[in-house]
VOLOMAR-809738 format. One line per 10 residues: number of its first residue (from 1); for each residue x, y, z of C-alpha. Coordinates in nm, 4 decimals, always signed. Layout:
N
NUM	X Y Z ~ ...
This chain:
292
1	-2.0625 +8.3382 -5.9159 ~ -2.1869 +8.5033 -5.5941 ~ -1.8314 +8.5292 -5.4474 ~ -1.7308 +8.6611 -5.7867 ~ -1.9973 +8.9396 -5.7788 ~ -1.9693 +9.0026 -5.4058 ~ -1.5943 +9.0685 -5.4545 ~ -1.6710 +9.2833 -5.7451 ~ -1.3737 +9.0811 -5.9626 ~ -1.4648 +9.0904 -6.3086
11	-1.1360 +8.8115 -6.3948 ~ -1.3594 +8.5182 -6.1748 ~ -1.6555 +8.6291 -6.3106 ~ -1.5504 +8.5387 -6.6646 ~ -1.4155 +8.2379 -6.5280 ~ -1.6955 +8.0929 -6.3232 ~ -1.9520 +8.2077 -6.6429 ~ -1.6953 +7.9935 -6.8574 ~ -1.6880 +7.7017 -6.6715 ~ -2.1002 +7.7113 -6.6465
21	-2.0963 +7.6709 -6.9823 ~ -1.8911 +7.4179 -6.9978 ~ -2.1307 +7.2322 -6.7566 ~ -2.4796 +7.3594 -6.9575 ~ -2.2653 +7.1927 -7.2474 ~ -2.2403 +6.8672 -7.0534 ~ -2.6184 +6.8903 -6.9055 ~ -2.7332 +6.9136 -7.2834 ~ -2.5643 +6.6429 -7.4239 ~ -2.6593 +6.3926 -7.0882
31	-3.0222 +6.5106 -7.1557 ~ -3.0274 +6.3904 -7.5081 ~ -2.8557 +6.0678 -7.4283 ~ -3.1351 +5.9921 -7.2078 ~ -3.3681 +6.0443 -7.4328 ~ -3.2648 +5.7167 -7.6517 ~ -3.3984 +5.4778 -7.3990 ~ -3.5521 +5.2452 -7.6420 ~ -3.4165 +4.8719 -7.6745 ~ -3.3716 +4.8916 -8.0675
41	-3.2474 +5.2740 -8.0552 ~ -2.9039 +5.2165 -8.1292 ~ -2.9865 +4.9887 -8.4319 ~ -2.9741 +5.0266 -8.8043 ~ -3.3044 +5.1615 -8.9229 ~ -3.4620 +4.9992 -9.2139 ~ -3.6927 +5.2943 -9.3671 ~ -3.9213 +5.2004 -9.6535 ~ -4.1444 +5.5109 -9.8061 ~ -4.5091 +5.4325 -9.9898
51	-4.7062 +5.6518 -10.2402 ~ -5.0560 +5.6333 -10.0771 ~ -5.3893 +5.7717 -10.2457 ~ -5.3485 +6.0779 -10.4358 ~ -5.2407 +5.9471 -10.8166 ~ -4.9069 +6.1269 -10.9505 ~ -4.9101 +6.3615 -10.6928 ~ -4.8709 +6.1259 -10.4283 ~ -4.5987 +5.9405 -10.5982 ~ -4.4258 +6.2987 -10.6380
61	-4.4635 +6.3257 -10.3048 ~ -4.2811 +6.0397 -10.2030 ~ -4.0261 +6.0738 -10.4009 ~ -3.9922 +6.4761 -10.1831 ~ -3.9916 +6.3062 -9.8765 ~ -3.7271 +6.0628 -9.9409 ~ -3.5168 +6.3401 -10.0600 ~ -3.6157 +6.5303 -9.7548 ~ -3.4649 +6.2157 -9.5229 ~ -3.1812 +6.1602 -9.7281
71	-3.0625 +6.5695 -9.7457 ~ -3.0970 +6.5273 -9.3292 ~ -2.9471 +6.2124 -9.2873 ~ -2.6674 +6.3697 -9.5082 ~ -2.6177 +6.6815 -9.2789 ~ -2.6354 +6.4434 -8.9817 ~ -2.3165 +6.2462 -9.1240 ~ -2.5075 +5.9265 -9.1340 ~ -2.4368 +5.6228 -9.4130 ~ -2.7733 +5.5615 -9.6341
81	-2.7338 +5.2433 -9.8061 ~ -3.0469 +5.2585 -10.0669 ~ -3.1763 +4.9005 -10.0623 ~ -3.4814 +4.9549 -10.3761 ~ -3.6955 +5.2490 -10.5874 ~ -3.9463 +5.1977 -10.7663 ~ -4.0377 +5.4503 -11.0225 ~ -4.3795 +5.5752 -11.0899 ~ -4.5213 +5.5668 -11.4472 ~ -4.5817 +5.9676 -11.5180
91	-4.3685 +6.1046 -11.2332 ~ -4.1910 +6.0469 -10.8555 ~ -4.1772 +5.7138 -10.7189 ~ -4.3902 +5.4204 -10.5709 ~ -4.1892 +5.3020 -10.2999 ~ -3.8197 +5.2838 -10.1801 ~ -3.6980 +5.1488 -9.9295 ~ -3.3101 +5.2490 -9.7602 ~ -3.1524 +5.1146 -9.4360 ~ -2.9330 +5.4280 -9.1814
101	-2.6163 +5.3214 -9.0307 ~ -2.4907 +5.5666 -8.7252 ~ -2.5193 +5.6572 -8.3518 ~ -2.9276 +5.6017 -8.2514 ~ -3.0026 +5.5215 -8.6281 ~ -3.3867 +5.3724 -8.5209 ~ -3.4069 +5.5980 -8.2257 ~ -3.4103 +5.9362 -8.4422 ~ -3.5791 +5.7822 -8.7516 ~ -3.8517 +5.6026 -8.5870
111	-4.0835 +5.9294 -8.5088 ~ -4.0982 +5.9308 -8.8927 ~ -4.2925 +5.6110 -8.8892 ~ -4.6746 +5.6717 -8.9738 ~ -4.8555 +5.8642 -9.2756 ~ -4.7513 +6.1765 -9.4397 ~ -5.0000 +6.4673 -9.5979 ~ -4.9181 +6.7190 -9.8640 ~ -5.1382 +6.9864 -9.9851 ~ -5.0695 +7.1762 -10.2243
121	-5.1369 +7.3545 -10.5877 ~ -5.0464 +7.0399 -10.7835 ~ -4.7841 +7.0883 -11.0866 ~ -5.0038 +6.7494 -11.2655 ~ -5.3105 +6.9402 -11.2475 ~ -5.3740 +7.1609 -11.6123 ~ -5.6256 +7.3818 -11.3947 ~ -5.3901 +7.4877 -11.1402 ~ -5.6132 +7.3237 -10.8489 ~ -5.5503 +7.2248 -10.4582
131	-5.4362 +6.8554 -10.4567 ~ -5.4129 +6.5943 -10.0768 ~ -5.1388 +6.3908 -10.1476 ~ -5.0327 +6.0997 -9.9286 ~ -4.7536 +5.8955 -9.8474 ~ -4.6826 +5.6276 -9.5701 ~ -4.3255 +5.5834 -9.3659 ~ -4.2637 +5.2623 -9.2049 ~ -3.9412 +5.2238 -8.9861 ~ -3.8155 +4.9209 -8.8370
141	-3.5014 +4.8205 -8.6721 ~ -3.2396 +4.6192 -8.8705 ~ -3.2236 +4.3389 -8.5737 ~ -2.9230 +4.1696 -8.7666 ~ -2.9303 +3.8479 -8.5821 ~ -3.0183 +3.9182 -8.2092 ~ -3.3881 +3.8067 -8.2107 ~ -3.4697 +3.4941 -8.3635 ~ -3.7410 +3.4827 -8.6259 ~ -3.8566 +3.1773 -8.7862
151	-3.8966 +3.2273 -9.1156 ~ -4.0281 +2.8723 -9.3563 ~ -3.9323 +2.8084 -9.7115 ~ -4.2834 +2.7016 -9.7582 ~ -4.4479 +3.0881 -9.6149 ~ -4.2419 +3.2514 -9.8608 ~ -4.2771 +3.3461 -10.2516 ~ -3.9878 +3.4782 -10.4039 ~ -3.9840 +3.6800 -10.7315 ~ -3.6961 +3.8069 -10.9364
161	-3.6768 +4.1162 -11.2287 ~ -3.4978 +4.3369 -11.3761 ~ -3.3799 +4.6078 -11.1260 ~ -3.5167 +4.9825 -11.2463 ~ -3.4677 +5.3213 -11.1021 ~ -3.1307 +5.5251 -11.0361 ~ -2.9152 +5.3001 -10.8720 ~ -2.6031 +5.3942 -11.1280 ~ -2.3155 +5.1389 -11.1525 ~ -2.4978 +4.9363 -10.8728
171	-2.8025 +4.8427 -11.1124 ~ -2.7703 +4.5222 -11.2504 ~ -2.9741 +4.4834 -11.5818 ~ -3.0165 +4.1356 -11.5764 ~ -3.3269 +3.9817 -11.3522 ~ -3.1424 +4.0389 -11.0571 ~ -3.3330 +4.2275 -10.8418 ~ -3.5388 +4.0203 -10.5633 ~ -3.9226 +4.0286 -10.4220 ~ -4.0390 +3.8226 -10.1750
181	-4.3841 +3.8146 -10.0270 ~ -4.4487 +3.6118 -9.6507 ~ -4.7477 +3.4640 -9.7586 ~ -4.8690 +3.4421 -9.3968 ~ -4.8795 +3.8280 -9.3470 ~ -4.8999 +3.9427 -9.6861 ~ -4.5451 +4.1811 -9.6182 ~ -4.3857 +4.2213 -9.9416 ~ -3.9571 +4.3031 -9.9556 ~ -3.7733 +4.3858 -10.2265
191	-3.3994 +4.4797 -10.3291 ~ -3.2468 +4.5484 -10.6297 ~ -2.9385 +4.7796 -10.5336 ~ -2.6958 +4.5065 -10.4804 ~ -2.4587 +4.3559 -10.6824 ~ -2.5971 +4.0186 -10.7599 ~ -2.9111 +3.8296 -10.7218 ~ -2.7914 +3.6169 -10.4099 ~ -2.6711 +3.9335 -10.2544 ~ -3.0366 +4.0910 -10.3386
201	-3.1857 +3.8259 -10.1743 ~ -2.9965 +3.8156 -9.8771 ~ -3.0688 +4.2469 -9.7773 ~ -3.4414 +4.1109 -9.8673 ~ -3.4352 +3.8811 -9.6259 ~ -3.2859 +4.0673 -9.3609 ~ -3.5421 +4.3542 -9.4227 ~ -3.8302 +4.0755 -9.4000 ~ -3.7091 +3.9232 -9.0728 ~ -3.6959 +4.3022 -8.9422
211	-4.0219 +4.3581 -9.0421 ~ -4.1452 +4.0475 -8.8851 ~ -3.9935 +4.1217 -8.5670 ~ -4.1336 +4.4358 -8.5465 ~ -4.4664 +4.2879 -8.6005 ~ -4.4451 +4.0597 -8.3517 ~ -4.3195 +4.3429 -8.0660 ~ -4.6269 +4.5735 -8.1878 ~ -4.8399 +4.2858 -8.1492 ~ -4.7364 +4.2505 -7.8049
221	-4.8130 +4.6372 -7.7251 ~ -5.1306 +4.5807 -7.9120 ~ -5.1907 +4.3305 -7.6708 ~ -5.0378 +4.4976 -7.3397 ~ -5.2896 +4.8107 -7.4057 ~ -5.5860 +4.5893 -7.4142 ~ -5.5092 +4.4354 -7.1067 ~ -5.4607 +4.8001 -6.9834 ~ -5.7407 +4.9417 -7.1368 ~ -5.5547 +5.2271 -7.2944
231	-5.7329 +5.4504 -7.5314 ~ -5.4504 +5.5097 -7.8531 ~ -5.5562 +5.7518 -8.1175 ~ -5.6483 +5.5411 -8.3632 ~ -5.8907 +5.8447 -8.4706 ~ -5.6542 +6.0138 -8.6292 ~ -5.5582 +5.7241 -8.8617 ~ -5.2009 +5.6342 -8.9089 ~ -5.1155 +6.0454 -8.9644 ~ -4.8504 +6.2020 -8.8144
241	-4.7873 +6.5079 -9.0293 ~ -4.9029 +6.8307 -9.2538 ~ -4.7072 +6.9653 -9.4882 ~ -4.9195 +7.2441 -9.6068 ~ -4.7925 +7.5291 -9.9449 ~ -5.1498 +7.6094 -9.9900 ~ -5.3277 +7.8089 -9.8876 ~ -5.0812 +7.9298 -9.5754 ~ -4.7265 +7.7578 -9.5414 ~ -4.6759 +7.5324 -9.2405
251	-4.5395 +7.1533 -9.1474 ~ -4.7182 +7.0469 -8.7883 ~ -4.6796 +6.7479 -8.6296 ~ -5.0418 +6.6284 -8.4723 ~ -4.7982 +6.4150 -8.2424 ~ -4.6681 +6.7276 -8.0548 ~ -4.8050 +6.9973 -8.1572 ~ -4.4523 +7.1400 -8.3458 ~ -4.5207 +7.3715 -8.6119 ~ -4.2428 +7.5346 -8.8824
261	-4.3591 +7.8177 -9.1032 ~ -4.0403 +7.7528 -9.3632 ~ -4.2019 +7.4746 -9.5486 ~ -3.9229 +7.4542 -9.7636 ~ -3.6555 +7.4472 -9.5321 ~ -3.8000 +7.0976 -9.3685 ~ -3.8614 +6.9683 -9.7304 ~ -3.4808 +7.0491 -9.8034 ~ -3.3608 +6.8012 -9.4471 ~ -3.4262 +7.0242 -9.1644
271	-3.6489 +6.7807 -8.9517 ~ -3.4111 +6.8584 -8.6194 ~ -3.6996 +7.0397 -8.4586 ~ -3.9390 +6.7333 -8.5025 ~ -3.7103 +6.5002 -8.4143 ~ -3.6532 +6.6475 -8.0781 ~ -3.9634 +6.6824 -8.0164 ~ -4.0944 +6.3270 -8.0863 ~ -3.7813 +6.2710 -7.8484 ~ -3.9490 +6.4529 -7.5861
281	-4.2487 +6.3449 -7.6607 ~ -4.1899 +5.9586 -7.6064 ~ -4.0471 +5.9885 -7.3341 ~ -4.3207 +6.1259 -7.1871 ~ -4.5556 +5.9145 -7.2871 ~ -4.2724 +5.6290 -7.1761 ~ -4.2562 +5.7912 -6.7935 ~ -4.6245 +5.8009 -6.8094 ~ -4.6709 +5.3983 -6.8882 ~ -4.4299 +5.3142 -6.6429
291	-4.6260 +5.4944 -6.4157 ~ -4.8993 +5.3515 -6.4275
């Protein structure tokens, strides 16, 4: 570029400024590869979404945020396979849980992990009043078979009903949807989206070995920081993010600080600002740990 400029030749200017690009391109896309450092990152994520206190609303809200993750997952070209809903009695949904199949599934869902806050005017409320809704996120990594999980008959209760919810032509309505509770943990799985009961019971005990795995590696951090003596911030609960319509509009993220004014925009899939972020943001605290 300085020979370019020094020659006065506007022809290798436009050249050399087209090839930078070409390299800025290449910078970006090496910078974002190292961010997905993580062991499980490339794995299937298994993402299960809770109504937590807050009544109708909070089931309401659940059922916005898993439309929120599906519309981005959509736009992102990944494959949702939607493993169980449960519908709530007035409104929403309880729970539902859906495993993501593409490039870093786990690494760009698991910043979602953690609890969720709405506030808002709620549409359930006759006197038009200011509702806190909650909901709780838990991602895992679908760990197929690579770690090896004992699981006994004996630690296991297994339920079957009749599948609900809008699954279309993939809803049996005989009892063939599947619940099973590890009685040593108290984790509860459930499918209903397959075809048949044995199939139902099969994703449910996939998703329960996950979920066991991933209990037993956050035990192990648990474990490591207490050794270290790290201070976590446990204060803030299990929250991660504010989605706020009243009485000002914004989403932040206590996590890094990321704030959107277009609430509605995030609540229709755009969560690409977040997600890079959380990116960032773990691998800084990742560089940090190994570090010290």
């Amino acid at each position: 570029m300085e020979l370019a400029e020094e020659a006065d030749d506007p022809e290798v200017r436009r050249e050399v400024e087209t090839e930078l690009a070409g390299v800025q391109d290449i910078l970006d896309d090496l910078e974002m590869e190292s961010l997905f450092f993580g062991e499980y990152d490339d794995r299937p994520a298994i993402v299960s979404v809770h109504a937590g206190a807050g009544g109708v609303d909070a089931q309401d809200w659940t059922e916005m945020l898993v439309r929120m993750y599906l519309r981005f997952l959509d736009d992102r070209g990944f494959d949702v396979r939607m493993d169980e809903v449960t519908e709530g009695e007035e409104a929403g949904i309880k729970s539902a849980t859906f495993t993501v199949f593409g490039d870093h599934a786990y690494g760009i869902m698991e910043g979602e992990r953690g609890v969720h806050r709405l506030v808002r005017i709620s549409p359930f409320d006759a006197n038009s009043r200011r509702h806190t809704s909650f909901a709780a996120v838990d991602v895992v990594p679908d760990v197929g078979d690579e770690v090896d999980i004992e699981i006994k008959d004996e630690d296991l209760r297994i339920d079957t009903y009749r599948a609900q919810g809008a699954g279309g032509q993939h809803v049996n309505k005989t009892d063939s949807a599947v619940r099973i509770t590890h009685l040593p943990t108290g984790i509860v799985v459930q499918c209903q989206n397959e075809r048949s009961q044995l199939q139902n019971k099969a994703r449910a005990m996939a998703i329960l070995k996950a979920r066991l795995a991933d209990e037993a590696r956050r035990e192990r951090e648990r474990q490591l920081a207490e050794i270290r003596g790290e201070q976590n911030e446990a204060s803030w609960g299990r929250q991660i993010r504010s989605y706020v319509l009243q009485p000002y509009q914004m989403v932040k993220d206590l996590r890094t600080g990321v704030e959107v004014g277009n609430v509605q925009a995030v609540l229709d899939g755009d969560l690409e600002a977040f997600v890079q972020a959380y990116l960032r943001w773990r691998r800084g605290r990742h560089e940090v740990s190994a570090d010290d």
